[in-house]
PDB file with one MODEL, atoms N, CA, C and O in Angstrom:
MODEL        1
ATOM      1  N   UNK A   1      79.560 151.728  12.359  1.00  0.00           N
ATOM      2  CA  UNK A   1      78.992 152.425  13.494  1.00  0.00           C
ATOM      3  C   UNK A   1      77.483 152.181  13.478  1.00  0.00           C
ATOM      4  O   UNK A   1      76.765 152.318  12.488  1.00  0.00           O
ATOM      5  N   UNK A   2      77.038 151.750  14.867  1.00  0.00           N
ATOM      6  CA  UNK A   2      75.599 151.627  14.710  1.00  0.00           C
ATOM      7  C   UNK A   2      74.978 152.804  15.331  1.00  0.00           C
ATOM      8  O   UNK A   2      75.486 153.685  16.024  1.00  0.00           O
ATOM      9  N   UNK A   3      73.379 152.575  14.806  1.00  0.00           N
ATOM     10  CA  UNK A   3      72.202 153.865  15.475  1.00  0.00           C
ATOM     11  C   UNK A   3      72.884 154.364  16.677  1.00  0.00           C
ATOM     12  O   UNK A   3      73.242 155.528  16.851  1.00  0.00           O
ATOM     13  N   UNK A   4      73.053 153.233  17.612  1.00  0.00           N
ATOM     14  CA  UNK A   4      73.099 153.184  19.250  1.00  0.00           C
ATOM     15  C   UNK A   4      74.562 154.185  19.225  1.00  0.00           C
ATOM     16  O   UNK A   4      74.796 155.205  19.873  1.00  0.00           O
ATOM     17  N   UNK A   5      75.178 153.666  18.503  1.00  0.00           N
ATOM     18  CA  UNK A   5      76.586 154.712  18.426  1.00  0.00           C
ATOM     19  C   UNK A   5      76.344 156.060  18.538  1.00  0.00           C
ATOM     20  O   UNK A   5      76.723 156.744  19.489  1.00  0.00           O
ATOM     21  N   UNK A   6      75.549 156.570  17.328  1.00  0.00           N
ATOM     22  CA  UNK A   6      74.890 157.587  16.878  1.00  0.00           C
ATOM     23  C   UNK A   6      74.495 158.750  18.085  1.00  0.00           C
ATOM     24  O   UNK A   6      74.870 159.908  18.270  1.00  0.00           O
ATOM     25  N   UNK A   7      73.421 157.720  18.902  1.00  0.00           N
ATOM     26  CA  UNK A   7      73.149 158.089  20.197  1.00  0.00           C
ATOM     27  C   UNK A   7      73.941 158.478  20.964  1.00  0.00           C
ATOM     28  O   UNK A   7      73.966 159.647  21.351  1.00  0.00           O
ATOM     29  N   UNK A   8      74.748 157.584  21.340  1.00  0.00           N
ATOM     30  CA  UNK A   8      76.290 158.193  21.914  1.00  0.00           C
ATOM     31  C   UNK A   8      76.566 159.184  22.182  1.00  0.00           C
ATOM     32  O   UNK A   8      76.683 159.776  23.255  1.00  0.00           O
ATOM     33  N   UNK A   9      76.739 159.527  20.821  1.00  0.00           N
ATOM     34  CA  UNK A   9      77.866 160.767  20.240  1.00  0.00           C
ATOM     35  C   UNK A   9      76.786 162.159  20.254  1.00  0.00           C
ATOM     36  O   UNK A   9      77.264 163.193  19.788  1.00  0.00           O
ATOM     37  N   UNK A  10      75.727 162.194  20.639  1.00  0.00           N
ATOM     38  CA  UNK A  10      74.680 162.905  20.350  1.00  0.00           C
ATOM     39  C   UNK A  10      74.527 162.878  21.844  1.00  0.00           C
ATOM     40  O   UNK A  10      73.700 163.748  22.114  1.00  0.00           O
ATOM     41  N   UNK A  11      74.934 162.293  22.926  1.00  0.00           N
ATOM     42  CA  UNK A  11      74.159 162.360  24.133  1.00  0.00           C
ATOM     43  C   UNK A  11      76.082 162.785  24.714  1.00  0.00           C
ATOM     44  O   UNK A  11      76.166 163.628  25.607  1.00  0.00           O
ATOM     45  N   UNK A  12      77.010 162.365  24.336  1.00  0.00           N
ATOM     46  CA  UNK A  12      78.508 163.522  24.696  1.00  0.00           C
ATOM     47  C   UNK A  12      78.304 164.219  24.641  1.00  0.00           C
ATOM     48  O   UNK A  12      78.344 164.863  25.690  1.00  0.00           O
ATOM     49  N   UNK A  13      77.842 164.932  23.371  1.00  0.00           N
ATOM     50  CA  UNK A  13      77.566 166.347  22.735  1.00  0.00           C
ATOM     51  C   UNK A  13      76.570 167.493  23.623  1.00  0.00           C
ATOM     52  O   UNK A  13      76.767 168.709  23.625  1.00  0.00           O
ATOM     53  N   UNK A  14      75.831 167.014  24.119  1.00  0.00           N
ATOM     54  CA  UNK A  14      75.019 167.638  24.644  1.00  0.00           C
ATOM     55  C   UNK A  14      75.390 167.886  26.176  1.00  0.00           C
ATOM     56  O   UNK A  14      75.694 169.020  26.545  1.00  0.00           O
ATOM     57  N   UNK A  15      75.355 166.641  27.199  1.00  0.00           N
ATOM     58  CA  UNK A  15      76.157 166.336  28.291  1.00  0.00           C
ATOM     59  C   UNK A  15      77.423 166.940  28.629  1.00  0.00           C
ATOM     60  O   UNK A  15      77.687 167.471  29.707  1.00  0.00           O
ATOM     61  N   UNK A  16      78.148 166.828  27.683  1.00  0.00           N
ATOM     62  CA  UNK A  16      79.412 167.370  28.090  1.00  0.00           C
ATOM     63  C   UNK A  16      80.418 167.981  26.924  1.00  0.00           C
ATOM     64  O   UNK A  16      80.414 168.044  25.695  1.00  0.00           O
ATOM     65  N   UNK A  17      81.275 168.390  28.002  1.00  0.00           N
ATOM     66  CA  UNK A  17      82.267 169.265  26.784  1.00  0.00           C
ATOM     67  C   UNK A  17      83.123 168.637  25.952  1.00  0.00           C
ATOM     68  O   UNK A  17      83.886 169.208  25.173  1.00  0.00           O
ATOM     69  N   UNK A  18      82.998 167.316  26.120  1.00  0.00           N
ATOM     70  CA  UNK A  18      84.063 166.657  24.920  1.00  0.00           C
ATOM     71  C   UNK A  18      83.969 166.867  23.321  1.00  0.00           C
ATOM     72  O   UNK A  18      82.903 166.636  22.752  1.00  0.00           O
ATOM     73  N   UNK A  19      84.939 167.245  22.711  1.00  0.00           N
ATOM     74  CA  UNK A  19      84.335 167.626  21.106  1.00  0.00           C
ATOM     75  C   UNK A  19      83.851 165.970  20.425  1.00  0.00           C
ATOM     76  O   UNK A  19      84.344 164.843  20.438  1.00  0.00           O
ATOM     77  N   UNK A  20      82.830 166.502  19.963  1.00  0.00           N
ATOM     78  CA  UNK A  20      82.518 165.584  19.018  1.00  0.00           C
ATOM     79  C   UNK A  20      82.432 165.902  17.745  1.00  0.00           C
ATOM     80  O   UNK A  20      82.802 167.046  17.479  1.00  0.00           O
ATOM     81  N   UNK A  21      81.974 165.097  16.673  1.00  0.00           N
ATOM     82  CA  UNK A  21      81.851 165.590  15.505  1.00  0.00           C
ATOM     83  C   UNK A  21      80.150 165.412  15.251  1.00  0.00           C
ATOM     84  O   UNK A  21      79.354 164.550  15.624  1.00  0.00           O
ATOM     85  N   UNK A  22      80.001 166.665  14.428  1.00  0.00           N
ATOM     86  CA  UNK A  22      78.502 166.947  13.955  1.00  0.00           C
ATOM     87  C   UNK A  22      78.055 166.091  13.295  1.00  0.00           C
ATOM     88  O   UNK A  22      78.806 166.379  12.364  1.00  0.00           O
ATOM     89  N   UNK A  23      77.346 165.044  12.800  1.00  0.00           N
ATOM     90  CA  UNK A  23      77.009 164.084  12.333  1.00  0.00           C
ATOM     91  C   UNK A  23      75.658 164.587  11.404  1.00  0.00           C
ATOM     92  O   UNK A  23      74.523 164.777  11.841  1.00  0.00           O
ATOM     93  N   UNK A  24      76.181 164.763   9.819  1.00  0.00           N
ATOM     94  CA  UNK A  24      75.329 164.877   8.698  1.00  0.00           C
ATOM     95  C   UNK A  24      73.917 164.236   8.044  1.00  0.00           C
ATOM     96  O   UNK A  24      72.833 164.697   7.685  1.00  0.00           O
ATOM     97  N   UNK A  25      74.572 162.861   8.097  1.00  0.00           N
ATOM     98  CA  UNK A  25      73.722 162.066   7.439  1.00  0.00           C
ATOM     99  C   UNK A  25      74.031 160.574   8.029  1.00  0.00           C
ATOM    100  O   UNK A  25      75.188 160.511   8.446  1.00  0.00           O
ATOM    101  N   UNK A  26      73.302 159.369   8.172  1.00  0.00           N
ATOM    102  CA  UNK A  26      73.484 158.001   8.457  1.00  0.00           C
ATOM    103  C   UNK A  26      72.594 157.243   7.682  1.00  0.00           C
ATOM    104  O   UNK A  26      71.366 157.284   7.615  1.00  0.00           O
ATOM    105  N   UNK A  27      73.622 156.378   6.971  1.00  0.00           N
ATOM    106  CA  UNK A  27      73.363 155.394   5.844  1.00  0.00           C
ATOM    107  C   UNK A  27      73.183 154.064   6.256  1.00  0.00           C
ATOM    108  O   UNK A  27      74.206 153.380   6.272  1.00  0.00           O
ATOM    109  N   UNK A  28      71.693 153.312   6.733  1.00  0.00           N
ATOM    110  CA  UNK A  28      72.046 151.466   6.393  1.00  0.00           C
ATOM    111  C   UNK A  28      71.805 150.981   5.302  1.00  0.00           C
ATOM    112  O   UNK A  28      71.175 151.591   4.437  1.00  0.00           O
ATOM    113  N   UNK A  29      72.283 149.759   5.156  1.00  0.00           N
ATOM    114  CA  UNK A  29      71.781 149.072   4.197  1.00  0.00           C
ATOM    115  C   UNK A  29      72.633 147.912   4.382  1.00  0.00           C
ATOM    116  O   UNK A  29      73.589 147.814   5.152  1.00  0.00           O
ATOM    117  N   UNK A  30      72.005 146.745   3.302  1.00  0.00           N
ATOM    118  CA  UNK A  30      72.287 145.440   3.304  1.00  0.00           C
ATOM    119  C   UNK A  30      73.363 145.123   2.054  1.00  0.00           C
ATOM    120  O   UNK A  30      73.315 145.310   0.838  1.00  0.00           O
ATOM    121  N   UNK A  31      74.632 144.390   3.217  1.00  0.00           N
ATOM    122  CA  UNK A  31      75.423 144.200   2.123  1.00  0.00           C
ATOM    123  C   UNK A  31      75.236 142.695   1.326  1.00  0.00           C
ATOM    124  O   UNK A  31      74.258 141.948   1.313  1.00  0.00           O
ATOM    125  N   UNK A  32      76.268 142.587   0.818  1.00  0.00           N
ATOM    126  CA  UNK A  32      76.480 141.852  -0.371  1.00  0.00           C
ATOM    127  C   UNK A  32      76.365 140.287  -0.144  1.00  0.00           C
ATOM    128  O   UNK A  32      76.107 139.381  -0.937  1.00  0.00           O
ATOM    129  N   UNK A  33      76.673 140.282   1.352  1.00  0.00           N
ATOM    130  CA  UNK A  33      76.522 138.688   1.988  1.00  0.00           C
ATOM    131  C   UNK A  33      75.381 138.815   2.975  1.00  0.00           C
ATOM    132  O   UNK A  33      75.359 138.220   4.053  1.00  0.00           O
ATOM    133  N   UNK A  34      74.412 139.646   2.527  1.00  0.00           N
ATOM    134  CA  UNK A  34      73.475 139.506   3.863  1.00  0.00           C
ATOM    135  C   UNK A  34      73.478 140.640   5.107  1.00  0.00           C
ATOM    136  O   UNK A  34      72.490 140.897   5.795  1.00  0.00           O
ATOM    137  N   UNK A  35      74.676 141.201   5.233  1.00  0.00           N
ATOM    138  CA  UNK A  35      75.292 141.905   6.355  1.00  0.00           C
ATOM    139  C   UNK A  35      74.623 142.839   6.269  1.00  0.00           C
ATOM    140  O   UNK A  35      73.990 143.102   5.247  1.00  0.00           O
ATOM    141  N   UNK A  36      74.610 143.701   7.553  1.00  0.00           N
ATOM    142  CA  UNK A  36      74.124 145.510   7.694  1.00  0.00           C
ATOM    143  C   UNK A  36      75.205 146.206   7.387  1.00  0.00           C
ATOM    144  O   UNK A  36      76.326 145.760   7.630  1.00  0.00           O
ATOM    145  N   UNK A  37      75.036 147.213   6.899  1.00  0.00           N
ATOM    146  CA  UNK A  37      76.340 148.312   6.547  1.00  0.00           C
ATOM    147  C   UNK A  37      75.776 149.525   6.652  1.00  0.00           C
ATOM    148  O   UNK A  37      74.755 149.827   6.036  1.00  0.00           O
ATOM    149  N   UNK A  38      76.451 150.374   7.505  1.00  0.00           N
ATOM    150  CA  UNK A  38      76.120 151.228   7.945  1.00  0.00           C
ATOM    151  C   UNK A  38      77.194 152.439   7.917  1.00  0.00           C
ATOM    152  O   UNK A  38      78.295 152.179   8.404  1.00  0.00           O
ATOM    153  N   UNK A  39      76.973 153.806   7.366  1.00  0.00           N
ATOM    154  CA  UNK A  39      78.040 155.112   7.055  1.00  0.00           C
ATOM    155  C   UNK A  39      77.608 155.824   7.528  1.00  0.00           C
ATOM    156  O   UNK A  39      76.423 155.667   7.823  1.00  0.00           O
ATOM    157  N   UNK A  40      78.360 157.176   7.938  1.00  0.00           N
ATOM    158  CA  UNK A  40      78.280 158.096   8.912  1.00  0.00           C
ATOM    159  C   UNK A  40      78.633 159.468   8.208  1.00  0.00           C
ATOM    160  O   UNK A  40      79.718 159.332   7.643  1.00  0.00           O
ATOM    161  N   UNK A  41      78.300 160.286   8.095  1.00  0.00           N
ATOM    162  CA  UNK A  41      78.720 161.801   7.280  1.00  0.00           C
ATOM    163  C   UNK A  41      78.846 162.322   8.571  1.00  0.00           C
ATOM    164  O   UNK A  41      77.935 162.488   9.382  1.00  0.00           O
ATOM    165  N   UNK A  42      80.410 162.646   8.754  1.00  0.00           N
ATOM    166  CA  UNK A  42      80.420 163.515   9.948  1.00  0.00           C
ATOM    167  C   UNK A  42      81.527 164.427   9.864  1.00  0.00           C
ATOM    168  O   UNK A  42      82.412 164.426   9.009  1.00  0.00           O
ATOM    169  N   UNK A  43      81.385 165.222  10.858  1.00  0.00           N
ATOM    170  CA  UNK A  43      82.510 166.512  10.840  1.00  0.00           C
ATOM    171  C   UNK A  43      83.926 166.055  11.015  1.00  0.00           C
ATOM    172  O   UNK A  43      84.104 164.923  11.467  1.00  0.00           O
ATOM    173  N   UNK A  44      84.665 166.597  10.793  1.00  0.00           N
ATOM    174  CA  UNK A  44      86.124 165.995  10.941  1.00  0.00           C
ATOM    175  C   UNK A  44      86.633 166.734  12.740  1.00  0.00           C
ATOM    176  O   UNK A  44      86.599 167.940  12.983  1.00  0.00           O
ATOM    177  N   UNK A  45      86.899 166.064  13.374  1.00  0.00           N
ATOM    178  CA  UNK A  45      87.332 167.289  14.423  1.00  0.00           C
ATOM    179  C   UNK A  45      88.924 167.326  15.141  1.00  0.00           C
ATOM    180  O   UNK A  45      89.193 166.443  15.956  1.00  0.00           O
ATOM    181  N   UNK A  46      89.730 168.148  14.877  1.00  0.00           N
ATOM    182  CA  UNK A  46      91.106 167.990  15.168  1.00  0.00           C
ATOM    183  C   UNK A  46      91.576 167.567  16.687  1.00  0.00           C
ATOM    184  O   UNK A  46      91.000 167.933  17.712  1.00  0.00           O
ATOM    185  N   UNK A  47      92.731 166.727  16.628  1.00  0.00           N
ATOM    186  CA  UNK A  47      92.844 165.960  17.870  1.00  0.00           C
ATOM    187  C   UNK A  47      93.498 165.215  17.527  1.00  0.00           C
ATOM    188  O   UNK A  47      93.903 165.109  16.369  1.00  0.00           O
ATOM    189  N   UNK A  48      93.818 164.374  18.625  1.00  0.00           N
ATOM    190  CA  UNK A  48      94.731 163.210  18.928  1.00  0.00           C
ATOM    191  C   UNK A  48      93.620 162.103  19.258  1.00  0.00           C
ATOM    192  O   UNK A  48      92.724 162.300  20.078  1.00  0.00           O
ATOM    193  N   UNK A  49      93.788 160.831  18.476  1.00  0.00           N
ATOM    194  CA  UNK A  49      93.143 159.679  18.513  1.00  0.00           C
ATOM    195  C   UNK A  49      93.292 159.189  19.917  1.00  0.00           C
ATOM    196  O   UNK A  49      94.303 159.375  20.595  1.00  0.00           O
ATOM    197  N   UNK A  50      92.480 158.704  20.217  1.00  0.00           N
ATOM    198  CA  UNK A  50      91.926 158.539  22.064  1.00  0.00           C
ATOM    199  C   UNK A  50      92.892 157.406  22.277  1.00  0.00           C
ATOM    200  O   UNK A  50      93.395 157.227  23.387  1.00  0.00           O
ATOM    201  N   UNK A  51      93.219 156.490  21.054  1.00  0.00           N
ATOM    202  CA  UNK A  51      94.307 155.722  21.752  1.00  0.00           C
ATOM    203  C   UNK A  51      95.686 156.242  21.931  1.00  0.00           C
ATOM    204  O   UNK A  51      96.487 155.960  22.822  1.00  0.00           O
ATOM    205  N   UNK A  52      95.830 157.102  20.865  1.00  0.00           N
ATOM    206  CA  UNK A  52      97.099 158.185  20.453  1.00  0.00           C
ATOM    207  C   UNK A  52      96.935 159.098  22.421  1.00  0.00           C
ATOM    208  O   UNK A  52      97.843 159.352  23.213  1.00  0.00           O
ATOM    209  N   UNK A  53      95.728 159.288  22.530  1.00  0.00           N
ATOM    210  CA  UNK A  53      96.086 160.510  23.783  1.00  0.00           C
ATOM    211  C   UNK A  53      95.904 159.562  25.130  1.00  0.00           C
ATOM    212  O   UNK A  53      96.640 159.884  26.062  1.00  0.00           O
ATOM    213  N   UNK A  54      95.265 158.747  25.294  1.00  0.00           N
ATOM    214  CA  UNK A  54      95.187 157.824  26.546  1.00  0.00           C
ATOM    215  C   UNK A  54      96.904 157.732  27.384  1.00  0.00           C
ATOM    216  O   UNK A  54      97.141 158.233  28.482  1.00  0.00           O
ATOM    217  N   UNK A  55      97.842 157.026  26.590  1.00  0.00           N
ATOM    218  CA  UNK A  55      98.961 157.018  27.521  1.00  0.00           C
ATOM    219  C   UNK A  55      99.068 158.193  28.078  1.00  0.00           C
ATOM    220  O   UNK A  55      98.757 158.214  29.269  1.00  0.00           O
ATOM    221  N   UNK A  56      99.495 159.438  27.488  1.00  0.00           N
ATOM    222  CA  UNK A  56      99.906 160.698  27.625  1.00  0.00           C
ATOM    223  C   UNK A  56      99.157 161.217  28.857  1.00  0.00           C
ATOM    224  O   UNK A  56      99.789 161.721  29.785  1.00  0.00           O
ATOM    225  N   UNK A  57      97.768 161.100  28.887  1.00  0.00           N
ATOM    226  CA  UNK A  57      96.958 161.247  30.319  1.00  0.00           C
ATOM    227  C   UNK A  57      97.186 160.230  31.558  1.00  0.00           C
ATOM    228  O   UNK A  57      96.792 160.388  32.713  1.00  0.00           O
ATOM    229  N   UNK A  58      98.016 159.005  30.957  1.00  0.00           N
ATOM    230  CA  UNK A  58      97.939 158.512  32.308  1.00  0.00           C
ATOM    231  C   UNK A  58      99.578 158.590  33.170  1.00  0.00           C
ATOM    232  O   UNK A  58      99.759 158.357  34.366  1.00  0.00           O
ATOM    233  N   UNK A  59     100.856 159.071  31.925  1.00  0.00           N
ATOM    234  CA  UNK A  59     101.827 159.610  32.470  1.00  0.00           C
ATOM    235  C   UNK A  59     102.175 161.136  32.489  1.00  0.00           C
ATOM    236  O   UNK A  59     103.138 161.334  31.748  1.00  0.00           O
ATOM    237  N   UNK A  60     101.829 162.008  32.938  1.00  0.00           N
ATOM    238  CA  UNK A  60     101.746 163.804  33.511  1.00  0.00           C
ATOM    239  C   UNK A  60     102.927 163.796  32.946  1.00  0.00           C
ATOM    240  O   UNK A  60     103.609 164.821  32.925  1.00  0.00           O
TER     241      UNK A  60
ENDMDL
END
């Protein structure tokens, strides 16, 4: 997950009523081949995975 993600989830949160999760702490750093790696400390929030609930909203 990047910064811009971060933003995201911080601009749902505020905007609108969708639950999000509270977001603790955000970790980069450089991995092992060069790469960015990036972790997220966040709230857990109960639900159905958006791909799990998408059909279900589009058949009533």
């Amino acid at each position: 997950m990047t910064i811009q993600e971060v933003r995201n989830m911080h601009l749902v949160a505020e905007k609108t009523m969708i639950p999000v999760p509270g977001i603790h702490e955000v970790c980069r750093q450089e991995g092992k081949e060069g790469n960015k790696v990036a972790a997220i400390l966040r709230n857990y929030v109960p639900g159905k995975p958006f791909d799990e609930a998408w059909d279900a909203l589009n058949n009533p």
